[in-house]
MDTraj code that builds the backbone (N, CA, C; nanometers):
import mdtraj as md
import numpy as np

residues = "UNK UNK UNK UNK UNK UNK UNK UNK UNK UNK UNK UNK UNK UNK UNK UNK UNK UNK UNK UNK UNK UNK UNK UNK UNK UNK UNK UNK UNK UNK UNK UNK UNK UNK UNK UNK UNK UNK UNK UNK UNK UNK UNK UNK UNK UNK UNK UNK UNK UNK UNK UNK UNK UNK UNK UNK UNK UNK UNK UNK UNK UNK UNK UNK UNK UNK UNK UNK UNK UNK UNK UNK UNK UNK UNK UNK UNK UNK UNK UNK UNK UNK UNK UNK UNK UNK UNK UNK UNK UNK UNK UNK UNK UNK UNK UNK UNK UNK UNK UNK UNK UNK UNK UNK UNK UNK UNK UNK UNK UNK UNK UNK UNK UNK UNK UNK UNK UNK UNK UNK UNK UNK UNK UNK UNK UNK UNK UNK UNK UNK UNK UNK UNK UNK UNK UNK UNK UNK".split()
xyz = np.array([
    [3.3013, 3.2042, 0.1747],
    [3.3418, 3.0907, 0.0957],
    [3.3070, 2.9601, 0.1663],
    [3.3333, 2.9368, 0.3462],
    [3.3037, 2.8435, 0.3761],
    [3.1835, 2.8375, 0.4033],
    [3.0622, 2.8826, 0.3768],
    [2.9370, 2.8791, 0.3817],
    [2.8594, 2.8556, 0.2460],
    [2.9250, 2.9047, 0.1160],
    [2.9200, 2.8232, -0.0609],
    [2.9215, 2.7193, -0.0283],
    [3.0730, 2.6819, 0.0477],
    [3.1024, 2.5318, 0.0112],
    [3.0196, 2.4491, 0.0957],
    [2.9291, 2.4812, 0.2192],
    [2.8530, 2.4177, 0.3201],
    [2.7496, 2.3849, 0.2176],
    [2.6972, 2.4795, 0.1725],
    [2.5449, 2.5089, 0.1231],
    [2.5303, 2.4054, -0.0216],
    [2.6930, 2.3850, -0.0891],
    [2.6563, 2.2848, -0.2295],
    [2.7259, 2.1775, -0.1618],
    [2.7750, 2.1242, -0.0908],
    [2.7816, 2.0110, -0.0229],
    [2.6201, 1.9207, 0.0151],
    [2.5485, 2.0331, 0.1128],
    [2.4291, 1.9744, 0.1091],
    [2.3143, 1.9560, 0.0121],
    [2.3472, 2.0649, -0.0688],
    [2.2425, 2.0485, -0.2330],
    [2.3021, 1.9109, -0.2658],
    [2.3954, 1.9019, -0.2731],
    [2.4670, 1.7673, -0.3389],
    [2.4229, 1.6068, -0.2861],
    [2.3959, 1.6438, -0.1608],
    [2.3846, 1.5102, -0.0213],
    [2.2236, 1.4695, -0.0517],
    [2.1819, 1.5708, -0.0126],
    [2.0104, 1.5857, 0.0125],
    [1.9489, 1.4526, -0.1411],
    [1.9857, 1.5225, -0.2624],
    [1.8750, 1.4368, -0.3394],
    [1.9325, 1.2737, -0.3157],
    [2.0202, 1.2301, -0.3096],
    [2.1172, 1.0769, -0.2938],
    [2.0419, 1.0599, -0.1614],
    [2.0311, 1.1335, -0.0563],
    [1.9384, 1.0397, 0.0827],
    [1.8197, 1.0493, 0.0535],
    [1.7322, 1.1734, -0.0316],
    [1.5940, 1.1149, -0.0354],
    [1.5349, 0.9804, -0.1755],
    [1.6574, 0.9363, -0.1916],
    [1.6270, 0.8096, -0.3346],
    [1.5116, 0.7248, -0.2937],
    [1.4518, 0.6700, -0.3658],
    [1.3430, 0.5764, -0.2908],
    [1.3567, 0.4614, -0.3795],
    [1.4109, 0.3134, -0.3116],
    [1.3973, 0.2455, -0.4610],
    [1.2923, 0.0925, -0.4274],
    [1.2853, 0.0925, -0.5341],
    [1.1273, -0.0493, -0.5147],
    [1.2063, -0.1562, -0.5498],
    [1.2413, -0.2941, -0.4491],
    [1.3000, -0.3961, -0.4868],
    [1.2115, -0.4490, -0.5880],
    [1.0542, -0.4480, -0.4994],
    [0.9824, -0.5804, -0.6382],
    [0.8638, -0.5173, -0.6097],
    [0.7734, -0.5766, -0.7273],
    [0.6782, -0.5262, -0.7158],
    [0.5271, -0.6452, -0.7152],
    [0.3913, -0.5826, -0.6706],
    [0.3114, -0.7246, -0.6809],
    [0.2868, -0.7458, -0.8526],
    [0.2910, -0.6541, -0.9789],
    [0.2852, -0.7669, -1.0934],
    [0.4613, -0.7814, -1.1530],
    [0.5508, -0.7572, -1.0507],
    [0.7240, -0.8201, -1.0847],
    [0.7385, -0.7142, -1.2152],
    [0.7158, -0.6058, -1.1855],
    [0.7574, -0.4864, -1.3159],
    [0.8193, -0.4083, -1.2410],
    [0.9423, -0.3641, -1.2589],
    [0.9928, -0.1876, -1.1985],
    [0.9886, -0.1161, -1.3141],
    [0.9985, -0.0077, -1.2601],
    [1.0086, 0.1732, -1.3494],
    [1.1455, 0.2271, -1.3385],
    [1.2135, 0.2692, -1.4151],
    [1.2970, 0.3954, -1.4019],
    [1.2742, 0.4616, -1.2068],
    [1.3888, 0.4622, -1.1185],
    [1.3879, 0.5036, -1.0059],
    [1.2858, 0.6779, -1.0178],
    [1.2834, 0.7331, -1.0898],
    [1.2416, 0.8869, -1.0923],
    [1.0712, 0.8850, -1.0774],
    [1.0731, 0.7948, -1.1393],
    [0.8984, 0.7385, -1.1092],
    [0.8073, 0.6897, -0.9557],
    [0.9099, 0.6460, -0.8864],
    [0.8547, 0.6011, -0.7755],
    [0.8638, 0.7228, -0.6443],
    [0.7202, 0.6840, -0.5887],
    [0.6937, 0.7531, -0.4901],
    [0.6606, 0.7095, -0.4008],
    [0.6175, 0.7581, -0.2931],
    [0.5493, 0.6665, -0.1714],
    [0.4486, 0.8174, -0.1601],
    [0.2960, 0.7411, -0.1277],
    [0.1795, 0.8348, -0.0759],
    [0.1567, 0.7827, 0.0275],
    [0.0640, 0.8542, 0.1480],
    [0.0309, 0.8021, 0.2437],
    [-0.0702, 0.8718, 0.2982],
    [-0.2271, 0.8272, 0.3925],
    [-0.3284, 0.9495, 0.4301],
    [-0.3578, 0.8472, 0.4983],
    [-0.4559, 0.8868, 0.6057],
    [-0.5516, 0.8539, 0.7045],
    [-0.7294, 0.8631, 0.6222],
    [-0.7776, 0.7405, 0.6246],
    [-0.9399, 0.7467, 0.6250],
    [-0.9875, 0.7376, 0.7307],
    [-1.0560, 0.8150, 0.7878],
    [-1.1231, 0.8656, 0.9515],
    [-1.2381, 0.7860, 0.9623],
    [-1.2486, 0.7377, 1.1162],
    [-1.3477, 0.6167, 1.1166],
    [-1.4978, 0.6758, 1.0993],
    [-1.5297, 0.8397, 1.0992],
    [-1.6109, 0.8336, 1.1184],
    [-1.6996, 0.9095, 0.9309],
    [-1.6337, 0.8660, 0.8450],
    [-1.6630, 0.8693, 0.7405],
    [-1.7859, 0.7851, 0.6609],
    [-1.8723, 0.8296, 0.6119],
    [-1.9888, 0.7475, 0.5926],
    [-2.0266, 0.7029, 0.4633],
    [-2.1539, 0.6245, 0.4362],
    [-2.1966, 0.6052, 0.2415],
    [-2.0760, 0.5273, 0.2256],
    [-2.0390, 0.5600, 0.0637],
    [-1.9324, 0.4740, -0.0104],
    [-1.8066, 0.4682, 0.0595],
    [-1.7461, 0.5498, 0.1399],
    [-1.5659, 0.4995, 0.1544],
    [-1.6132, 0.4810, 0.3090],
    [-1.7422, 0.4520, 0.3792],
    [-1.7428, 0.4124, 0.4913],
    [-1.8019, 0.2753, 0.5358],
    [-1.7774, 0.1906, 0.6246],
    [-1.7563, 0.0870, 0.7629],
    [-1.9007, 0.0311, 0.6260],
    [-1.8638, -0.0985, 0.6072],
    [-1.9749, -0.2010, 0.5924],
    [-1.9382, -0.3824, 0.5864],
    [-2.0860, -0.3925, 0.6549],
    [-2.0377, -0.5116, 0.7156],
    [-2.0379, -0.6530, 0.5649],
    [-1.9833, -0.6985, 0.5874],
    [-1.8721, -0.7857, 0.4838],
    [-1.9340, -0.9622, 0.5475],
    [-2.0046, -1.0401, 0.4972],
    [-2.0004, -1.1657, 0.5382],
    [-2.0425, -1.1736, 0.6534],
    [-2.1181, -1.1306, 0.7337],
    [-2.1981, -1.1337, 0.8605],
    [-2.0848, -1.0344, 0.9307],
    [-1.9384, -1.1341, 0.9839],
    [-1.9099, -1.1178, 1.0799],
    [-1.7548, -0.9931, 1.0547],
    [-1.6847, -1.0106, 0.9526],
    [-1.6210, -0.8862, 0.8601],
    [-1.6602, -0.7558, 0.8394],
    [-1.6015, -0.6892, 0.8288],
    [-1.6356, -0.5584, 0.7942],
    [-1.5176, -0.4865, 0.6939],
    [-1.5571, -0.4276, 0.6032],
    [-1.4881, -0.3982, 0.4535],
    [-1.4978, -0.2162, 0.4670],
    [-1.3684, -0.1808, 0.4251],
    [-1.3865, -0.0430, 0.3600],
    [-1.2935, 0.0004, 0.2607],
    [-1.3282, 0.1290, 0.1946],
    [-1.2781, 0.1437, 0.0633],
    [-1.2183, 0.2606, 0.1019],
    [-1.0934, 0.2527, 0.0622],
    [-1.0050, 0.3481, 0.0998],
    [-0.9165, 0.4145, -0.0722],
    [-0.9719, 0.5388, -0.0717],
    [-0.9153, 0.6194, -0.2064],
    [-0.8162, 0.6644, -0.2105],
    [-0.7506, 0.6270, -0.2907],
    [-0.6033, 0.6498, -0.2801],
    [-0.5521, 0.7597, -0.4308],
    [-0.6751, 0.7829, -0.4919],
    [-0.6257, 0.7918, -0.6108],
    [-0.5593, 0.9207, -0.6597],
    [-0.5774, 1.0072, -0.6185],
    [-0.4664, 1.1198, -0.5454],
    [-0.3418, 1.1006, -0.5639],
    [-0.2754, 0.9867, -0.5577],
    [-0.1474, 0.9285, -0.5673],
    [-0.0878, 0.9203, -0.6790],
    [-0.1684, 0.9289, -0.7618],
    [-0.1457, 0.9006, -0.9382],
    [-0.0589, 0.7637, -0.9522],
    [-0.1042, 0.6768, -0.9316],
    [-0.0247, 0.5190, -0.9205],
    [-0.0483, 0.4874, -1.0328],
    [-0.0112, 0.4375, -1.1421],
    [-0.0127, 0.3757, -1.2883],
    [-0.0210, 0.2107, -1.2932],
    [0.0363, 0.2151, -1.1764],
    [0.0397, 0.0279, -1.1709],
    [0.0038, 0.0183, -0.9891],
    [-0.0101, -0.1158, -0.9642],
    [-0.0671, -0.1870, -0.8259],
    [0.0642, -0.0979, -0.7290],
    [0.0450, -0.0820, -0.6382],
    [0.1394, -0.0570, -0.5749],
    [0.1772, -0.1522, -0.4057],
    [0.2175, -0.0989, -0.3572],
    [0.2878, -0.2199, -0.2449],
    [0.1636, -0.1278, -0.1228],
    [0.0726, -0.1645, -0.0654],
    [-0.0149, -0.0720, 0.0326],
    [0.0076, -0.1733, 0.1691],
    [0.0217, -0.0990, 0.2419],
    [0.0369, -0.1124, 0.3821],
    [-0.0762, -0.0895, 0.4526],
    [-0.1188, -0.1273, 0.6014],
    [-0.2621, -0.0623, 0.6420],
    [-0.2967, -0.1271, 0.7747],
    [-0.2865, -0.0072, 0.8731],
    [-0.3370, -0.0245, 0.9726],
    [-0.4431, 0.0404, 1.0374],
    [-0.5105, 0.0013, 1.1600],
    [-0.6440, 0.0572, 1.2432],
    [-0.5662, 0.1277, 1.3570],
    [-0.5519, 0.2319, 1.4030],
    [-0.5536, 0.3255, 1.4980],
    [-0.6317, 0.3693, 1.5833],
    [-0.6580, 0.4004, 1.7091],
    [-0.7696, 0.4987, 1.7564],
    [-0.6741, 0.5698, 1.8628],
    [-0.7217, 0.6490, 1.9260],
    [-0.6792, 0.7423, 2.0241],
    [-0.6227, 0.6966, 2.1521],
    [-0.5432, 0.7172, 2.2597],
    [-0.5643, 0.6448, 2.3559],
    [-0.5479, 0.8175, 2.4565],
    [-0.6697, 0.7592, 2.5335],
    [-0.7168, 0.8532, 2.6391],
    [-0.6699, 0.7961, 2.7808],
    [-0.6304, 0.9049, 2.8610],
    [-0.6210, 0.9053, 2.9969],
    [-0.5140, 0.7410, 2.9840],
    [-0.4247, 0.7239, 2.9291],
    [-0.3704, 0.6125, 2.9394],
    [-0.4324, 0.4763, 2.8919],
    [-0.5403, 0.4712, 2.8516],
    [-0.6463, 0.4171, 2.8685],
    [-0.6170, 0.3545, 2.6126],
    [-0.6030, 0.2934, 2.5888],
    [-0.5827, 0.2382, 2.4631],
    [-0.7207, 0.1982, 2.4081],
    [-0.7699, 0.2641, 2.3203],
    [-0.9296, 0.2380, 2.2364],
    [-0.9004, 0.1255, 2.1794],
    [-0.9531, -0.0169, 2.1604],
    [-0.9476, -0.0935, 2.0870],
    [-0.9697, -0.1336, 1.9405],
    [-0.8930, -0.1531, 1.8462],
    [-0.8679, -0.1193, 1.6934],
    [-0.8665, -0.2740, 1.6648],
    [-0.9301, -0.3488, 1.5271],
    [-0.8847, -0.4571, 1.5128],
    [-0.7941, -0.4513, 1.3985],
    [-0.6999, -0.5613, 1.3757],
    [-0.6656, -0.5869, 1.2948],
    [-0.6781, -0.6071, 1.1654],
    [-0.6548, -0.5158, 1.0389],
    [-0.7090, -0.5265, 0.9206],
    [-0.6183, -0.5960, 0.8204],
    [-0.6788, -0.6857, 0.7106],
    [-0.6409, -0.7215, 0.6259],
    [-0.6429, -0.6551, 0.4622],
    [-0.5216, -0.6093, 0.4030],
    [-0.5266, -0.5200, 0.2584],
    [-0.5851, -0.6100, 0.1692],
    [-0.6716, -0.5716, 0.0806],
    [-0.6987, -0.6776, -0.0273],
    [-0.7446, -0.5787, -0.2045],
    [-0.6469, -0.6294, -0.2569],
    [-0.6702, -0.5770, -0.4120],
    [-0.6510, -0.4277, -0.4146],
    [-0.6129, -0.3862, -0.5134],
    [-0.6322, -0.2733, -0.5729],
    [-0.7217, -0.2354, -0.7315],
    [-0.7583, -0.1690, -0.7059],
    [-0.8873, -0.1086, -0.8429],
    [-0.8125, 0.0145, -0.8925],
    [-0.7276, -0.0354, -1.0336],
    [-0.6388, 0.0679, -1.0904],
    [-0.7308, 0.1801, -1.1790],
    [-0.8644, 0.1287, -1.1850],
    [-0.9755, 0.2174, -1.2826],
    [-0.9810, 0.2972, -1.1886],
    [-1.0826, 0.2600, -1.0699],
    [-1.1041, 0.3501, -0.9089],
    [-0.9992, 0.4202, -0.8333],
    [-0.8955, 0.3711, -0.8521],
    [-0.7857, 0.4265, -0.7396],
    [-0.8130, 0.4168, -0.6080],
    [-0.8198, 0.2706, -0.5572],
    [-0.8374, 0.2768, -0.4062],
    [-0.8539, 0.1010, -0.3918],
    [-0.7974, 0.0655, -0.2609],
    [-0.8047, -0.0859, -0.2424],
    [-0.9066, -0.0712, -0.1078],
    [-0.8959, -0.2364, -0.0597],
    [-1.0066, -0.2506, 0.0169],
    [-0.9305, -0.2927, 0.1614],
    [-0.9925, -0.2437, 0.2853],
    [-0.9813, -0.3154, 0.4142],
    [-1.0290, -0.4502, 0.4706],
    [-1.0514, -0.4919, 0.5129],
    [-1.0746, -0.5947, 0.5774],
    [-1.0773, -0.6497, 0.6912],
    [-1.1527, -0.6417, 0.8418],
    [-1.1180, -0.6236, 0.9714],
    [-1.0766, -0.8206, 0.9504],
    [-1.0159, -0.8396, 1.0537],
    [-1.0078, -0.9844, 1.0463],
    [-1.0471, -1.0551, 1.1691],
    [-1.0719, -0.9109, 1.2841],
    [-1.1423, -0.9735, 1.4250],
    [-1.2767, -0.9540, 1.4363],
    [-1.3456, -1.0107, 1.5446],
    [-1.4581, -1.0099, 1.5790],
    [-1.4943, -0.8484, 1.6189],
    [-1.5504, -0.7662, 1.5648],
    [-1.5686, -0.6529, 1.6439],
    [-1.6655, -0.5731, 1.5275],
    [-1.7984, -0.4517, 1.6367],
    [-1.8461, -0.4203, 1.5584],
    [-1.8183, -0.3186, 1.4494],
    [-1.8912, -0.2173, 1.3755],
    [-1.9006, -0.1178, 1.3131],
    [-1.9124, -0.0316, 1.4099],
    [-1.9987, -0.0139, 1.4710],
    [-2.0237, 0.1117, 1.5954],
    [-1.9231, 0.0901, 1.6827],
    [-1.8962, -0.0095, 1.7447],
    [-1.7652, -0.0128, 1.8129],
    [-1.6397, 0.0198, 1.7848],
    [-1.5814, 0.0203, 1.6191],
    [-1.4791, 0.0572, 1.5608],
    [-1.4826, 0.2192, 1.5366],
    [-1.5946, 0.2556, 1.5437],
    [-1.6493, 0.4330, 1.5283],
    [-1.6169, 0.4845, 1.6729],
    [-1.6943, 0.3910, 1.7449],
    [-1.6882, 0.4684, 1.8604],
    [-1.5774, 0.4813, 1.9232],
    [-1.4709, 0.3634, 1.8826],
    [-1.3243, 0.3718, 1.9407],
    [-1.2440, 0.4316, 1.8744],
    [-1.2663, 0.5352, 1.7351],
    [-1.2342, 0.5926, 1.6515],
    [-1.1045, 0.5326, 1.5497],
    [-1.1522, 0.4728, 1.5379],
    [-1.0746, 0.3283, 1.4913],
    [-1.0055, 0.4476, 1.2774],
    [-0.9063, 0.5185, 1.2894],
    [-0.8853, 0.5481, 1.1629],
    [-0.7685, 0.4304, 1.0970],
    [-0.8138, 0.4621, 0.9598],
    [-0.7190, 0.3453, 0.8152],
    [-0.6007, 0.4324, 0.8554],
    [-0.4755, 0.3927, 0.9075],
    [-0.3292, 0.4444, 0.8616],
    [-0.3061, 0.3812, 0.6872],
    [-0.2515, 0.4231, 0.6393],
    [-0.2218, 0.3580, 0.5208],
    [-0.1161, 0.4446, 0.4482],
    [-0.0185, 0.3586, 0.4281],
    [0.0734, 0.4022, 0.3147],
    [0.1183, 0.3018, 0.1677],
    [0.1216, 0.3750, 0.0717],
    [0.1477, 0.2873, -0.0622],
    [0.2496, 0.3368, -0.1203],
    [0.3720, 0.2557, -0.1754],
    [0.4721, 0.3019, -0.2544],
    [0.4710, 0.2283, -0.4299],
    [0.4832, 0.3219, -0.4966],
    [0.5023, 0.2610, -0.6205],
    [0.5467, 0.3163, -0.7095],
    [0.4815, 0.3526, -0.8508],
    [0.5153, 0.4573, -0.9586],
    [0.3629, 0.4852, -0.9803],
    [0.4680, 0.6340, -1.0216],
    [0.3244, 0.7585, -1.0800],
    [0.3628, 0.7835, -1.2705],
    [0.4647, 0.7187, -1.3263],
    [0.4833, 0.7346, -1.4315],
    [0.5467, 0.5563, -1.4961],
])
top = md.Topology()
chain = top.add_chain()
for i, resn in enumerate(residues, 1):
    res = top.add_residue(resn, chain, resSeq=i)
    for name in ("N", "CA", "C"):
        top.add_atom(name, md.element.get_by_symbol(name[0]), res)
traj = md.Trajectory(xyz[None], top)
């Protein structure tokens, strides 16, 4: 009996802590709470052609990161950082990226490095997109 009552105590707990709720959104619309999700993946630096490293305005560099997997219906809130490995103590240098737009036809927004640094240098320091987006799928 005291192991029933353990077991629907936590059925009961569990869905109320995993709630996810969206204060605002970028076009100021919410959904019904049941709709929103959060997705999240890694684009690997050493990915090439269309969702890979191109240089943007001489000194920029742009990439397209697909998100569409996510089933997002509207813009969602995307987050996004550069990562690389750090060896022997030793920290690979990543620059700083800027998020810009989302393409609700495409399913995927764009990067934007905002420091001086190359393409081969961001490869070679294995520089991957962290990225997470929360929004609605319905």
């Amino acid at each position: 009996m005291k192991l029933l009552s353990c077991l629907l105590t936590v059925m009961l707990t569990v869905p109320a802590l995993s709630e996810l709720k969206i204060v605002s959104t970028p076009d100021g619309k919410t959904h019904p709470p049941p709709c929103a999700i959060t997705c999240s993946g890694v684009s690997k630096h050493d990915i090439v052609e269309y969702y890979g490293w191109k240089t943007y305005q001489r000194r920029a560099h742009k990439k397209i990161i697909d998100i569409s997997e996510c089933g997002f219906v509207t813009t969602p809130i995307i987050t996004a950082t550069l990562s690389g490995p750090t060896i022997g103590g030793k920290v690979k240098r990543c620059p700083a990226v800027h998020v810009w737009g989302y393409d609700q036809n495409q399913g995927a927004f764009h990067v934007f490095t905002v420091e001086d640094i190359s393409i081969h240098e961001m490869v070679a320091n294995e520089c991957d997109v962290h990225w997470i987006a929360t929004g609605y799928h319905c």
